[in-house]
C-alpha positions as CSV (number, residue, x, y, z in Angstrom):
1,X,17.2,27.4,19.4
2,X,16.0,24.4,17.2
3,X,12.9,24.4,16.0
4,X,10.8,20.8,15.7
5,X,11.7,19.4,12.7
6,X,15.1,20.7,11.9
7,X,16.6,18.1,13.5
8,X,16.6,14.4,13.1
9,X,18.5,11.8,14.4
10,X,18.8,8.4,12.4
11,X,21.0,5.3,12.8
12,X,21.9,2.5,11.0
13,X,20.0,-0.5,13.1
14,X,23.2,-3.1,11.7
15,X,25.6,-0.9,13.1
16,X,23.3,0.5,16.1
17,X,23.3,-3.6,16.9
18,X,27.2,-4.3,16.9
19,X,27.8,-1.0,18.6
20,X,26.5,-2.7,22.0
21,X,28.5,-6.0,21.6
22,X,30.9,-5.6,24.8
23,X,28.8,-2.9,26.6
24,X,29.1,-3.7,30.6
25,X,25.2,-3.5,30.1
26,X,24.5,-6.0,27.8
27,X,27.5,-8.7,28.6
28,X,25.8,-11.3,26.7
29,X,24.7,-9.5,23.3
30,X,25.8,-10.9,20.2
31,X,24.4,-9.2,17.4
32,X,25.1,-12.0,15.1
33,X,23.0,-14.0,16.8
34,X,19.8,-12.3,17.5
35,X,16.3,-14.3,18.0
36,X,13.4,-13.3,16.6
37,X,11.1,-12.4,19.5
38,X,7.5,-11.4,17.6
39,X,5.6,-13.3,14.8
40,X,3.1,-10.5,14.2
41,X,1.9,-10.0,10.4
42,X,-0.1,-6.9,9.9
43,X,-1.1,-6.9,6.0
44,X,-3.4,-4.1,4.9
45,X,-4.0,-4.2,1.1
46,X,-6.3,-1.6,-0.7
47,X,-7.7,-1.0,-4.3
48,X,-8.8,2.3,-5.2
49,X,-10.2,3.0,-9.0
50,X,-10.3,6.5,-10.5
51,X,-11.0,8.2,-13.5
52,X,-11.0,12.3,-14.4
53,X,-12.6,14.0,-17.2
54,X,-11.4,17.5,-18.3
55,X,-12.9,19.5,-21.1
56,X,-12.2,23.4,-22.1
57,X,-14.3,25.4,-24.4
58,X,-13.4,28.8,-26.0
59,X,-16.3,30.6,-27.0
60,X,-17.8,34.5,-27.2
61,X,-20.7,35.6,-25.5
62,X,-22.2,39.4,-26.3
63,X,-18.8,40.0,-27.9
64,X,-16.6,38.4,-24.9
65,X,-13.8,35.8,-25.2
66,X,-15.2,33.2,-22.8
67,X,-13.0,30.3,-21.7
68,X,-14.8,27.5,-19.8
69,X,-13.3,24.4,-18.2
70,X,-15.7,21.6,-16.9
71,X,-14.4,18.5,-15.0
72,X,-15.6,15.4,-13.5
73,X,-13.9,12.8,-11.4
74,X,-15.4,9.2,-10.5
75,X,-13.5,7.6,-7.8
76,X,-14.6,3.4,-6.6
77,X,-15.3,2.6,-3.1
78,X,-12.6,1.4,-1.8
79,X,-12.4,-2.1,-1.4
80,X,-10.1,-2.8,1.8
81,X,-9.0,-6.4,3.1
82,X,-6.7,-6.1,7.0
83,X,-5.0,-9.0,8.7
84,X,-3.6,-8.9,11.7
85,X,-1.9,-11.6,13.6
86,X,-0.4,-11.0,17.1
87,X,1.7,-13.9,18.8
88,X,0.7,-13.9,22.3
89,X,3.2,-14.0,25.0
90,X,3.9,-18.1,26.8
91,X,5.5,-16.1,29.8
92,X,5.5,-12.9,31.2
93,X,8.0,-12.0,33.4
94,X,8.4,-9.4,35.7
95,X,12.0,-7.5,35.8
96,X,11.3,-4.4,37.8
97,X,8.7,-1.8,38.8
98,X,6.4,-1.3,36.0
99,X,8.9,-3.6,33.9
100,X,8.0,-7.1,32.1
101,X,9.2,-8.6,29.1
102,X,6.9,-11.7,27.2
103,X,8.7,-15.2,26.7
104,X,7.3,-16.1,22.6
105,X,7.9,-19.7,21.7
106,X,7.7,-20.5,18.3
């Protein structure tokens, strides 16, 4: 019985790409000479400040060893700037079913 999470399965994308050169399904595929099929730049780029203060006192109260630790943190707003650009499909075509792929034109 596996439990979620013990296994994983990983691949190396280069060799996952020349592995189907040849396949009866893909008779065309040349994995040297892939297009690039989406323009899309998602850019998210954040600045958090912090700062933590710490201080212990050792002390006696009504004959007692007292230890005290006090703390403070101060943490900025973040400030938070998003792009997104999406290139939108010239074509769509339909292959199958539920099954379309989008013609991109650079």
């Amino acid at each position: 019985m596996t439990t979620l999470g013990q296994e994983a399965f990983s691949v190396d994308p280069w060799s996952f790409a020349h592995a189907m050169e040849g396949s009866p399904l893909y008779p065309n595929w040349d994995a040297d000479n892939l297009t690039q099929n989406s323009y899309a730049d998602n850019t998210i780029k954040e600045d958090i400040y912090s700062a933590y203060v710490q201080a212990k006192f050792d002390g006696e109260i009504g004959g007692l060893h007292t230890q005290t630790v006090v703390g403070a943190a101060l943490r900025s707003r973040p400030e938070v700037k998003a792009t997104a650009k999406q290139n939108v499909a010239n074509q769509i075509v339909w292959l199958s079913d539920n099954d379309f792929r989008g013609i991109f034109r650079h």
